[in-house]
C-alpha positions as CSV (number, residue, x, y, z in Angstrom):
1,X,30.4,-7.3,75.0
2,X,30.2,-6.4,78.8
3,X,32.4,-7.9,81.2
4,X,30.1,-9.8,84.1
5,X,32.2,-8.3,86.5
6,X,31.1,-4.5,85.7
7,X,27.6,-3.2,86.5
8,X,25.0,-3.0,83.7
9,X,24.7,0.8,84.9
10,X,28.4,2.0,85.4
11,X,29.8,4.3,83.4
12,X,32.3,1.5,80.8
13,X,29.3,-0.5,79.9
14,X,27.2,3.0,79.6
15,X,29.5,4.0,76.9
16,X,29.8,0.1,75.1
17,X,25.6,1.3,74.7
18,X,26.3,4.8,73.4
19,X,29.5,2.9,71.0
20,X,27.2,0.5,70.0
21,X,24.8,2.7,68.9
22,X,22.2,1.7,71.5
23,X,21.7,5.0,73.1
24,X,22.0,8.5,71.6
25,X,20.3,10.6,74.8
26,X,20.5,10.6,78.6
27,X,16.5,9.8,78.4
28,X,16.8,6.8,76.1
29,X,19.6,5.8,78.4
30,X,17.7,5.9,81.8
31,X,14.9,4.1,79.5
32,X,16.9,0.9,78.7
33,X,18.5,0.8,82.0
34,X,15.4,1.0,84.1
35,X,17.5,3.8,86.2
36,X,16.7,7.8,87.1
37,X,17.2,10.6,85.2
38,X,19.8,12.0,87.4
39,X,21.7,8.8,87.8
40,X,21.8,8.3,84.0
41,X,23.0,12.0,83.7
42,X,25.6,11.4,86.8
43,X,26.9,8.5,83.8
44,X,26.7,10.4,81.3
45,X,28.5,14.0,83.3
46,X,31.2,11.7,84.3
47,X,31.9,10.2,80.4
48,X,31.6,13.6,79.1
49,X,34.2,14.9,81.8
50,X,36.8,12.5,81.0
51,X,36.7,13.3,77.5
52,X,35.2,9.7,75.9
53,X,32.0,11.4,74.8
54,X,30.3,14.6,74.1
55,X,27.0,15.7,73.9
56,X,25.7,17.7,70.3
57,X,22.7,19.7,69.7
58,X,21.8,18.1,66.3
59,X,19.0,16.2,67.5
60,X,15.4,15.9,65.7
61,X,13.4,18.2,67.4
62,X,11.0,16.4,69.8
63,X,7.2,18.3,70.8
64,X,9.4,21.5,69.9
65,X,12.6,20.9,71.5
66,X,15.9,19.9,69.9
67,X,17.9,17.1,71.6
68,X,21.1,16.4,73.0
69,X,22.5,13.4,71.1
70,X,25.7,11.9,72.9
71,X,28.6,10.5,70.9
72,X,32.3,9.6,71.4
73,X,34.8,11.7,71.0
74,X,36.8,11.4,67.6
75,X,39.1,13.6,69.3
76,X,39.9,12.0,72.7
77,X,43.0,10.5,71.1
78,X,44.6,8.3,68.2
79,X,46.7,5.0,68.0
80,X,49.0,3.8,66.1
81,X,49.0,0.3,64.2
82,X,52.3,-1.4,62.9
83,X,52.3,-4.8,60.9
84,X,55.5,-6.0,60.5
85,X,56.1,-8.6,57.3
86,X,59.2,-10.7,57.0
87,X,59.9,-8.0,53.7
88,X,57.9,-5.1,54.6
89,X,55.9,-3.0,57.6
90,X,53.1,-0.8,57.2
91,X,51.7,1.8,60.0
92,X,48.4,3.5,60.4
93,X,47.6,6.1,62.6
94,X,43.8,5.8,63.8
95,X,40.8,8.0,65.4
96,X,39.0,6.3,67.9
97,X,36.2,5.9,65.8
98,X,39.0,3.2,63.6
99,X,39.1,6.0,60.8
100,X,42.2,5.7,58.9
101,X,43.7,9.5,60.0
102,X,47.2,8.9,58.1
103,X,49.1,5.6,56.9
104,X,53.1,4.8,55.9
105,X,52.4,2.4,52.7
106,X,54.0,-1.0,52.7
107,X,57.8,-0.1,53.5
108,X,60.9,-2.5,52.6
109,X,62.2,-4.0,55.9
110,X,63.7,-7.1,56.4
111,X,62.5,-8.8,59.4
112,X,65.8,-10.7,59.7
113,X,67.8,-7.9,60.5
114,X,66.7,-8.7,64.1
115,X,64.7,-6.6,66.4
116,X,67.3,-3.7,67.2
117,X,67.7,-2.8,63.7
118,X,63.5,-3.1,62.6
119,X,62.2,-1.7,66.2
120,X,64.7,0.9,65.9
121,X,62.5,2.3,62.6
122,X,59.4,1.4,64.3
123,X,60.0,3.6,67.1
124,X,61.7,6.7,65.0
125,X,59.0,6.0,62.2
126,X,56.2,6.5,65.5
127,X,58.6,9.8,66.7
128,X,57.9,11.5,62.9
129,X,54.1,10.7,63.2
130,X,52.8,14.0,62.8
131,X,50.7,13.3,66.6
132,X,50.8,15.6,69.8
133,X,52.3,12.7,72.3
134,X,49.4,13.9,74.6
135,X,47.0,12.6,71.9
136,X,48.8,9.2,71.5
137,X,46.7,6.6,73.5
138,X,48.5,3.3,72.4
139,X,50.4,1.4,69.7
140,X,50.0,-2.2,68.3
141,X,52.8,-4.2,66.8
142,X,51.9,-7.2,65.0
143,X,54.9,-9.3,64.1
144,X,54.8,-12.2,61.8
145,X,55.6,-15.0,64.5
146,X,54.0,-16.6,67.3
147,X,53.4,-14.5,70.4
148,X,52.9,-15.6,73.8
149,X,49.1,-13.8,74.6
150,X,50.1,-13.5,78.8
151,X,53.2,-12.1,78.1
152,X,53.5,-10.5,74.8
153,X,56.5,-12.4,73.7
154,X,57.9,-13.5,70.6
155,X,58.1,-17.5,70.7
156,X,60.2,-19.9,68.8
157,X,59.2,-17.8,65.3
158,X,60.2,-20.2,62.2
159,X,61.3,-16.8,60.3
160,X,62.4,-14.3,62.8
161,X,66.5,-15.1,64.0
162,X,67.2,-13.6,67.1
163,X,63.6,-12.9,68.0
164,X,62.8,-15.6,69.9
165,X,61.8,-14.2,74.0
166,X,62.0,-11.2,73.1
167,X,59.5,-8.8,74.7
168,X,58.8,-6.2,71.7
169,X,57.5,-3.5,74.6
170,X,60.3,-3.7,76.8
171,X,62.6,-3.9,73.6
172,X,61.4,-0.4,71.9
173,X,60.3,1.5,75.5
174,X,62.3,-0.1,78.2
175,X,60.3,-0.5,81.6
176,X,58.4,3.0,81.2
177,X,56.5,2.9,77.8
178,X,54.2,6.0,78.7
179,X,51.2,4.6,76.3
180,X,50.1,0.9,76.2
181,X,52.0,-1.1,73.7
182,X,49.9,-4.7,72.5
183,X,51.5,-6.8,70.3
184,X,50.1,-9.8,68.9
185,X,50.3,-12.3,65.5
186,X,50.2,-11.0,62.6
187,X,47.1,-13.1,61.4
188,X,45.4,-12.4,64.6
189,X,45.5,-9.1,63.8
190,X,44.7,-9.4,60.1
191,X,41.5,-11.7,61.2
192,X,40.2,-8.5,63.5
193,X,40.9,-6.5,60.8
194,X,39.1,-8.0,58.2
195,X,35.8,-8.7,60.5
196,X,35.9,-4.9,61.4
197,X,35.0,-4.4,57.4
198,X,32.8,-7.5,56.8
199,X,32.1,-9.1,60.1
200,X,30.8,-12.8,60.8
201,X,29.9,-14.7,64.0
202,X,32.8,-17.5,62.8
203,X,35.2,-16.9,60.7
204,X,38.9,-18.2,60.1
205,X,41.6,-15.9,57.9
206,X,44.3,-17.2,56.2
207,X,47.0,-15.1,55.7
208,X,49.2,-16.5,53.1
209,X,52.4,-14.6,52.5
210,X,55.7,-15.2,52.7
211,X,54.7,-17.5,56.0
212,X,51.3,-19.2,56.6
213,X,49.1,-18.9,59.3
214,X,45.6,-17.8,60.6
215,X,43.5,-15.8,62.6
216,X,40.4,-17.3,64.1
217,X,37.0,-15.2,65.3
218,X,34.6,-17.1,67.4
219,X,31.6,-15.7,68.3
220,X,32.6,-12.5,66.9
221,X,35.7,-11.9,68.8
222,X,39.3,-12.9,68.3
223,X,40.0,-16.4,70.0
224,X,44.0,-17.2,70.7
225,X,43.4,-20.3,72.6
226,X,45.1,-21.2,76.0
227,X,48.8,-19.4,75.1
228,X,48.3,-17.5,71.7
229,X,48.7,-20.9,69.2
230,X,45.4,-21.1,67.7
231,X,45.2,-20.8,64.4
232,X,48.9,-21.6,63.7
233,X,48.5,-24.3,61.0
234,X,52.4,-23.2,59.8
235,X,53.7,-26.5,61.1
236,X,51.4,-29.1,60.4
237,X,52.5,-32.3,58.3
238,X,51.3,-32.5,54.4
239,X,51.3,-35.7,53.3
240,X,53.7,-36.6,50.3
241,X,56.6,-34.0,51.6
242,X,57.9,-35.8,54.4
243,X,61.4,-34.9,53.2
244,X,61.2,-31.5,52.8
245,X,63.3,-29.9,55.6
246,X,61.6,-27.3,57.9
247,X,62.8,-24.2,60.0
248,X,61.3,-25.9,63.2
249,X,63.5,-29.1,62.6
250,X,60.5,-31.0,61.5
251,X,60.1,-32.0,58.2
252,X,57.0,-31.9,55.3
253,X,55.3,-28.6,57.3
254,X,52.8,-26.4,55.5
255,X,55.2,-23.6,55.7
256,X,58.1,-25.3,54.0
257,X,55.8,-26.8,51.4
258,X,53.2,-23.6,50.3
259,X,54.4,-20.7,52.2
260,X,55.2,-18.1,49.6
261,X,59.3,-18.3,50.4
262,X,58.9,-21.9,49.8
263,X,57.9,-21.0,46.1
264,X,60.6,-18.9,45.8
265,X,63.1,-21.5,47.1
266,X,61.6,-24.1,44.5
267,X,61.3,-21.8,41.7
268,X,65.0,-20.8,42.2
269,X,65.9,-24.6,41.8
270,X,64.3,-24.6,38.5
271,X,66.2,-21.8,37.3
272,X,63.8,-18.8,38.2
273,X,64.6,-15.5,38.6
274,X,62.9,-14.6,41.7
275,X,64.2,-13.6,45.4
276,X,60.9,-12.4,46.5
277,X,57.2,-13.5,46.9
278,X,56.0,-10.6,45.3
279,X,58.3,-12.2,42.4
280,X,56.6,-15.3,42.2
281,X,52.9,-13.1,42.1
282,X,54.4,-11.2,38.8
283,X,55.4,-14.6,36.9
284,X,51.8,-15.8,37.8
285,X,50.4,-12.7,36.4
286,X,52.4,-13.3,33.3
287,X,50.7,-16.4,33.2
288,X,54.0,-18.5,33.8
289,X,53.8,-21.9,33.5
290,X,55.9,-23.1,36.1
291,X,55.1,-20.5,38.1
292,X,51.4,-21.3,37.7
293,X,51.5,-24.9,38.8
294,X,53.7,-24.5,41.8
295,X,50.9,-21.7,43.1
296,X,48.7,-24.5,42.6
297,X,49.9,-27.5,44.2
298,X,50.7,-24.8,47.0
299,X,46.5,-23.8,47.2
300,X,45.7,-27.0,46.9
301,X,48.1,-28.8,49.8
302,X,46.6,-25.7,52.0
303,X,42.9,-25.8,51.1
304,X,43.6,-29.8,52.4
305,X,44.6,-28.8,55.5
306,X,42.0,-26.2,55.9
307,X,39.3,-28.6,55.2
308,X,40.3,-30.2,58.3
309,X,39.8,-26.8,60.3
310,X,36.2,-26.0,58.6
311,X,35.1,-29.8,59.5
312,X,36.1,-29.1,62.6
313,X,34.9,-24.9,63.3
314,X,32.3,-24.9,61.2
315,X,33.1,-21.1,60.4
316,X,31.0,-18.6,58.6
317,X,33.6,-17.8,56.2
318,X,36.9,-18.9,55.1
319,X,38.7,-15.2,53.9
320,X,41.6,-15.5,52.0
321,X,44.1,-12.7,52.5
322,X,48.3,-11.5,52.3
323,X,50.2,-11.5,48.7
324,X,49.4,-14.7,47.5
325,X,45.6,-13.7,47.3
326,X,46.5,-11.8,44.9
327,X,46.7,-15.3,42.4
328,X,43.9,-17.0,41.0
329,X,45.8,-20.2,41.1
330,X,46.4,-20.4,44.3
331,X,42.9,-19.2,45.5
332,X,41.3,-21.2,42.9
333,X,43.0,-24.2,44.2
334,X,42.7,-23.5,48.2
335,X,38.9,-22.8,47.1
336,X,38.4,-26.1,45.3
337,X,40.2,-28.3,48.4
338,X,38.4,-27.1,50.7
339,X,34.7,-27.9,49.4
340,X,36.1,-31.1,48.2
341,X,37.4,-32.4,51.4
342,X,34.9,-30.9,54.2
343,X,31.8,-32.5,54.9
344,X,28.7,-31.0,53.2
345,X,26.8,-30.0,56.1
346,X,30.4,-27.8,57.0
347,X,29.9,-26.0,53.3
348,X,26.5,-25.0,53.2
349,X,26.7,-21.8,54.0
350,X,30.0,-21.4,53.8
351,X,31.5,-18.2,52.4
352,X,35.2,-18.9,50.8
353,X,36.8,-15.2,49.5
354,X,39.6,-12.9,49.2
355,X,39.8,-10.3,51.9
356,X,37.9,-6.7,51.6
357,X,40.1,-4.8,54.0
358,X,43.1,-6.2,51.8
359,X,46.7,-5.0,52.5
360,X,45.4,-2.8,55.0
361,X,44.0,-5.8,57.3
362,X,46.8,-6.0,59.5
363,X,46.6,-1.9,60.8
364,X,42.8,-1.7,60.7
365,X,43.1,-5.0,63.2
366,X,45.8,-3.3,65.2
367,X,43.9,0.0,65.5
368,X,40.9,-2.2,66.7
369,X,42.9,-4.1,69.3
370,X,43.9,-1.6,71.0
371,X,40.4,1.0,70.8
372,X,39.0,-2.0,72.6
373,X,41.8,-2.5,75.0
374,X,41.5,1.6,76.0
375,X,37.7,1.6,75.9
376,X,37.0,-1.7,77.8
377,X,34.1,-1.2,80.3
378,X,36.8,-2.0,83.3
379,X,39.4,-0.1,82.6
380,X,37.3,3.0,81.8
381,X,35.9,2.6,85.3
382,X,39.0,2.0,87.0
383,X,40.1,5.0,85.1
384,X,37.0,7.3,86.1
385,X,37.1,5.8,89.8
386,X,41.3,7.1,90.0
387,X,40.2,11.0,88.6
C-alpha cells in the first residue's frame, strides 16, 4: 500500500504497480497513470538503472511486435531471516521475490545462554552464508520476547535472562551495521509469515511453543499497536490458577498455565520424563494419558482467552501455529473454546486452522519484513533522489 506522502507517479509507488502485478509495460504504465510516454519511461529508466527491475523480451507479440515486459530483479540482492526459539533458531536466506534460496533447519540453541553467546552464532552462522556481502541487503532477527517497535529493543522478556534493553542491532554490529538489521517478535513475524502463504484481510496467529503469544494482521498488514504489545496475551489471568507463580511476578498468567514449558514443569511433577516441549509432543503422539489431558486443559484455558480476542477483532481466521500444533489435543481443545465462547455473529465465517507455512513461518515473515522495508515507495525514492 502507497504511502500518502509519495506521488502516485514517482518511481517507489511505480514499482509497488509493477510488484503487484499491476503493470507489466511502460505503455500499460502511462495508461493507468494518466501520464506521457516519456515520463512513464523516465520511471521506468530510472528503476531499471538502480537495479530493482529489468525489462525482458518475452512479451506476446502485439500487431507484429514483441513486447518489453518489466519485472523485478530476483537478482538485486538477498536477506537473511533468523527466528530465534527459547530451544532452537532457524535462518533462511531469501530472493527478493521471498523465494526460499538456502535455509539452516531448526538448530539447538538455548536462548538463556544470553545474547553474547546466541548473537555470537547468529552473526558467525550469517558470515558462513554462502552470500557475496555486496548482495546482502538486510537481516531480520525475531526473538521470542517483547520488542519495543520505535526502538527495536528487547523488553522485560518472561523467558530471556539478561535480555532485557538490549538492542539486538547494536549488540551483533555495533554503531556501523553496513545492512539494515529489523528485529521484531517472534509471533509478529510468524503472523507475516503465514499471511504471505494464505493471506486474509484479519487474521490473528497463535504461536504456541514453549511461550505463548500472537501476531495480529489488520487490514492485511501486521498491526503492533502503540509500542509493539499487541497481541501479547502471554500474561493475561486464567481463572482457576490464581496460584500458579509467573516469571513476570504475577500469578495464574496464560504462559505459566499452557505455555508448552508449563507442561513440561507439570509433567515433571507427576513423574514424567520430559525436559523439553518437543517431549511432551512425543508422549501425546504416543497417545499418553497424562500427557493427553494436560495438552487439553492447556487448549482449552487458551481457546478461552482467545474467544475474548475474536469477540473483540472479529478476524478472518484464527491460525494455529509453533510445536504444540503439532497435537490434536491441544488444537482440538483451543478449536472447541473458541466457538463455544465467542458470539455467533464473530464465528460465521470464521476460519480456525493449523498453519500452512508451518515451521518455516517465522523466516518467510522475516524475509517479508524486511523486502518491504528495502522496497518501500519512500525509501526507494530517497534512494533514487541521492544516486
Amino acid at each position: 500500500m502507497t504511502s500518502p506522502r509519495v506521488a502516485p507517479d514517482s518511481p517507489g509507488a511505480v514499482l509497488q504497480l509493477i510488484r503487484a502485478g499491476a503493470v507489466s509495460s511502460r505503455a500499460k504504465l502511462a495508461k493507468l497513470l494518466g501520464v506521457s510516454a516519456s515520463t512513464a519511461g523516465l520511471r521506468v529508466q530510472a528503476l531499471i538503472d538502480h537495479g530493482y527491475v529489468q525489462e525482458l523480451d518475452d512479451g506476446l507479440p502485439q500487431g507484429g511486435r514483441r513486447p518489453r515486459r518489466i519485472v523485478l530483479r530476483p537478482d538485486y540482492g538477498e536477506v537473511i531471516a533468523v527466528d530465534l526459539g527459547s530451544h532452537h533458531a532457524a535462518m533462511g536466506q531469501y530472493d527478493m521475490n521471498f523465494r526460499l534460496i538456502e535455509e539452516h533447519e531448526h538448530t539447538p540453541v538455548r536462548i538463556e545462554e544470553g545474547p553474547d553467546a546466541v548473537l555470537g552464532w547468529v552473526t558467525e552462522t550469517i558470515e558462513n552464508q554462502k552470500i557475496e556481502p555486496k548482495r546482502l541487503r538486510g537481516i531480520t532477527i525475531g526473538v521470542p520476547g517483547p520488542v519495543d517497535a520505535g526502538t527495536g529493543r528487547v523488553v522485560s522478556p518472561s523467558r530471556m535472562p539478561g535480555w532485557h534493553g538490549v538492542n539486538v542491532r547494536v549488540q551483533m554490529f555495533g554503531r556501523g551495521a553496513r545492512v539494515p538489521v529489523l528485529v521484531d517478535n517472534d509471533a509478529n513475524l510468524a503472523g507475516l509469515g503465514e499471511h504471505a502463504v494464505a493471506p486474509v484481510e484479519h487474521m490473528v496467529y497463535l504461536k504456541a511453543g514453549s511461550g505463548i503469544g500472537c501476531g495480529v494482521i489488520a487490514s492485511g498488514r501486521l498491526h503492533r499497536g502503540s509500542v509493539g504489545a499487541a497481541g501479547d496475551i502471554s500474561h493475561l489471568p486464567v481463572p482457576g490458577h490464581e496460584h500458579t507463580p509467573c516469571s513476570c511476578g504475577r500469578s495464574g498468567c496464560l504462559d505459566t498455565v499452557a505455555s508448552g514449558a508449563a507442561l513440561v514443569r507439570d509433567l515433571q511433577t507427576v513423574g514424567a520424563r520430559v525436559r523439553t516441549p518437543n517431549d511432551v509432543v512425543a508422549l501425546a503422539a504416543d497417545a499418553d494419558p497424562i500427557a493427553t489431558r494436560m495438552l487439553r486443559d492447556a487448549g482449552r484455558a487458551t481457546g478461552e482467552l482467545l474467544a475474548t480476542v475474536v469477540n473483540f477483532f472479529n478476524p478472518d481466521a484464527l491460525v494455529i501455529g509453533g510445536l504444540l500444533s503439532r497435537t490434536e489435543p491441544f488444537v482440538a481443545s483451543v478449536r472447541a473454546a473458541v466457538f463455544e465462547r465467542s458470539l455467533p455473529m464473530a464465528t460465521e465465517n470464521l476460519q480456525v486452522r493449523t498453519s500452512r507455512a508451518g515451521h518455516r513461518a517465522g523466516i518467510h515473515g522475516g524475509a517479508r519484513l524486511m523486502v518491504e522495508h528495502l522496497l518501500d515507495p519512500q525509501r526507494v525514492n530517497e534512494t533514487i533522489e541521492n544516486g
